[in-house]
C-alpha positions as CSV (number, residue, x, y, z in Angstrom):
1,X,-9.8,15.4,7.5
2,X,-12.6,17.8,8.7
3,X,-14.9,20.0,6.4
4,X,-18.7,20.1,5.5
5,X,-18.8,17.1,3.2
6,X,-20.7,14.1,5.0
7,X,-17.9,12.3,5.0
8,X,-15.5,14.3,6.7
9,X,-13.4,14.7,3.7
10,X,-12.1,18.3,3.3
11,X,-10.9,16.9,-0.4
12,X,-13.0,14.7,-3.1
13,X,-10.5,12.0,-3.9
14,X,-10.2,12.7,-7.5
15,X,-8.2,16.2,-6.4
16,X,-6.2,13.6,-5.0
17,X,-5.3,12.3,-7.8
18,X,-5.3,15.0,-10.3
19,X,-8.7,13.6,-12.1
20,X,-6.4,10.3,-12.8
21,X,-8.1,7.4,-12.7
22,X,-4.8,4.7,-13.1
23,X,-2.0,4.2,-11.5
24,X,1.1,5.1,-13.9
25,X,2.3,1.1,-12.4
26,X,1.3,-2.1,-11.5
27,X,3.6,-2.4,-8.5
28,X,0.7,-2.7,-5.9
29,X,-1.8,-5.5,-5.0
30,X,-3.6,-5.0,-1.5
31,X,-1.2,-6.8,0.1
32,X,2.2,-5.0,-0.8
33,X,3.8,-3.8,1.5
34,X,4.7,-0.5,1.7
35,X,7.5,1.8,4.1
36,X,8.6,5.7,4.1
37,X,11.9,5.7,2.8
38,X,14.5,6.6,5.3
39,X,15.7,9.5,4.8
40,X,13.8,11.3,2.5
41,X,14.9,12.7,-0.7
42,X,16.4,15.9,-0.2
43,X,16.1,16.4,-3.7
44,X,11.9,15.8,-4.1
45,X,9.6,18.4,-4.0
46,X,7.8,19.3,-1.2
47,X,4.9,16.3,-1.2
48,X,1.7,17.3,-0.7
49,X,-0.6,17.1,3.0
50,X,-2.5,13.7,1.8
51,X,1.1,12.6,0.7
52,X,3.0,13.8,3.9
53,X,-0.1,11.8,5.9
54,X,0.8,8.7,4.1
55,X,4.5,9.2,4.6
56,X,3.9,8.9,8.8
57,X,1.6,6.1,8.4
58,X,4.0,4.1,6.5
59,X,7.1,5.1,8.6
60,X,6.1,1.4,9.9
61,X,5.6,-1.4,6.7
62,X,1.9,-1.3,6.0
63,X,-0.2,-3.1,3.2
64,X,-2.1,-1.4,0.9
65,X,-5.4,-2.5,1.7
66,X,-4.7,-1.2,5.4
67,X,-3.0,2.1,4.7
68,X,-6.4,2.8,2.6
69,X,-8.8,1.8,6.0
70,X,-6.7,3.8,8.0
71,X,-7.2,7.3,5.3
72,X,-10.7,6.4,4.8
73,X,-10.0,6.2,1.4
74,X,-10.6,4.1,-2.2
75,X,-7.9,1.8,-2.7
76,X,-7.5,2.9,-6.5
77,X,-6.7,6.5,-5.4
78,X,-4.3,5.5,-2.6
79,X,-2.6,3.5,-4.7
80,X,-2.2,6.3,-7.5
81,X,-1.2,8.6,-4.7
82,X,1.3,5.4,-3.6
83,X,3.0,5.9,-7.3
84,X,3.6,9.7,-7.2
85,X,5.4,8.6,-4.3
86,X,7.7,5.7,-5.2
87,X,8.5,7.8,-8.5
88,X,9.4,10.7,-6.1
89,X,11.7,7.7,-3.8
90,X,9.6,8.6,-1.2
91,X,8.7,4.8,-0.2
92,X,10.1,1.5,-1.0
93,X,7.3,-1.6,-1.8
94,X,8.0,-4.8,-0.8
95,X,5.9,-7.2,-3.4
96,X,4.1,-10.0,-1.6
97,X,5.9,-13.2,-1.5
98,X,5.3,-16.1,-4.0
99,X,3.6,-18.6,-2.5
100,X,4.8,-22.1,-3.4
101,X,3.3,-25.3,-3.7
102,X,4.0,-28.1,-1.3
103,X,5.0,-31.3,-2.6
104,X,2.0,-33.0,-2.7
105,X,4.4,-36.4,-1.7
106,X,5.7,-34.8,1.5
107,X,1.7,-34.0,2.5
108,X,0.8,-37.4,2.0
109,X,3.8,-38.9,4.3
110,X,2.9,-36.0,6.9
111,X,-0.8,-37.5,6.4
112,X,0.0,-41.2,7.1
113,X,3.3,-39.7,10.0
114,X,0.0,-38.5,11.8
115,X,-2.1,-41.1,11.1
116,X,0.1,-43.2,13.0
117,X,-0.2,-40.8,16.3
């Protein structure tokens, strides 16, 4: 981001944010997935630089926890930024999936199918 802050940062993160600490939703884990809606809302406002930066990142599906690596960034304030923007319809999250259980009957059969090998 450039600027005389050690860190690079041109912006402390709680600008970012607005001084808000929570996310206005509980959509996001670090591994949500997260894409750029396509198109873009004619009708949103004009989103801001950090905003517009995490638009191109995510014109791919990204997680969380990676789209906040890649802007050097907290993961709470990346995800607060992520819900200005999925309130604006500027992204789409894709919740990861439920992970189920195997049988634990099925295992054991695998187990003794092997066994035999």
């Amino acid at each position: 981001m450039g600027g005389s802050d050690p860190s690079g940062r041109l912006v402390r993160p709680f600008t970012l944010t607005g001084g808000r600490t929570r996310p206005s939703r509980a959509d996001f884990t670090l591994i949500t997935t997260v894409t750029a809606a396509d198109p873009q809302p004619e009708t949103a406002t004009r989103p801001q630089p950090e905003h517009t930066r995490i638009l191109r990142l995510c014109a791919r599906p990204m997680a969380v926890a990676e789209l906040a690596a890649r802007l050097d960034l907290p993961v709470s304030v990346v995800v607060i930024m992520l819900c200005d923007l999925l309130e604006a319809g500027r992204i789409t999250v894709r919740p990861p999936r439920s992970v189920t259980t195997p049988d634990p009957d099925l295992l054991q059969k695998v187990r003794e199918g092997l066994g035999r090998l």
